[in-house]
N, C-alpha and C positions, 0 to 999 in steps of 0.2 A: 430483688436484692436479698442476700443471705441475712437471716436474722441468727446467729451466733449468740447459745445458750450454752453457760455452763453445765455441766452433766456430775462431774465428779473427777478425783485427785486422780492424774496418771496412777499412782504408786495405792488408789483404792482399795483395786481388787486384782485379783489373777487370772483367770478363766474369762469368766462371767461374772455379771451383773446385774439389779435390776436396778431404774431410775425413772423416776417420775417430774415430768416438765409439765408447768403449769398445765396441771390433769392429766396426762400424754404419758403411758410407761412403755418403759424403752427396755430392749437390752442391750448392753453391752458386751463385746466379745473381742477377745486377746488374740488374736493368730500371730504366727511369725514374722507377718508382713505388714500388721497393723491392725488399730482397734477398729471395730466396725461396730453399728448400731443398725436393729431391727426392730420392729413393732413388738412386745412383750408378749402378745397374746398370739397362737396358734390358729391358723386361719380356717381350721377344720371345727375347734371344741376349744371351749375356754379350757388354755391352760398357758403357763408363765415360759417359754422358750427360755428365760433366763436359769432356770432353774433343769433344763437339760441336760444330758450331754452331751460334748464334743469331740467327733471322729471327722480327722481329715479334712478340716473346714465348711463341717456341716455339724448344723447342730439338731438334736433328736429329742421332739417333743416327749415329755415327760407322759405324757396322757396315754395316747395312742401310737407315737413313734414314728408320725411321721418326720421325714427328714427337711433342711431348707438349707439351703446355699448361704452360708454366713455374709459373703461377698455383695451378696445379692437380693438374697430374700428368695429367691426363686425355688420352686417345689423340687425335692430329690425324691421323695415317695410317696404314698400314698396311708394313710386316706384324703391329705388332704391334698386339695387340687388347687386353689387359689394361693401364689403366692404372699407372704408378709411384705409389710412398707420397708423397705432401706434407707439410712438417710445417709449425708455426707458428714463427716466426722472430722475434726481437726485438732492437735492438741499443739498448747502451746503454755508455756512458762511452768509447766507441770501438771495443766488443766488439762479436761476431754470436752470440748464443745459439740453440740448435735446444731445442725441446722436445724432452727424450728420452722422455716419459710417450707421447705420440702416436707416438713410433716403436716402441713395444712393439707 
């Protein structure tokens, strides 16, 4: 069953974001089709994927440059090869909730 965590205001941020759920940092990310959340951390080298930027629905680690599927989490480059976690994302009365059940 969905455990449905607030994250932060629709109307927060623009782009990106970063957000921390009990311990848990997320990013947030705006596309045209809607907000999505991924694991914060880079699955190559610590670095904040929030703090990226965004081409065409990929976001580019700030460290190294590797790329990942905003949608998805899924690897676009290299270096790194393991994709990030993706979670389900809902917003509603002007909130962005993260499924915390999916990020156990």
């Amino acid at each position: 069953m969905a455990e449905w965590k607030p994250a932060v205001k629709e109307d927060g941020f623009r782009n990106s974001t970063r957000v921390e759920i009990d311990g848990k940092p997320f990013a947030l990310f705006r596309l045209e089709d809607g907000i999505y959340a991924l694991d914060d951390i880079c699955s190559h080298e610590y670095s904040r994927l929030s703090e990226g930027e965004i081409w065409d629905g990929e976001v580019y680690c700030p460290k190294h440059g590797s790329r990942f599927d905003i949608r998805n989490g899924q690897v676009r480059s290299f270096p790194a090869m393991v994709p990030v976690g993706s979670y389900p994302v809902r917003v509603e009365d002007g909130m962005v909730y993260i499924d915390m059940e999916a990020a156990e």
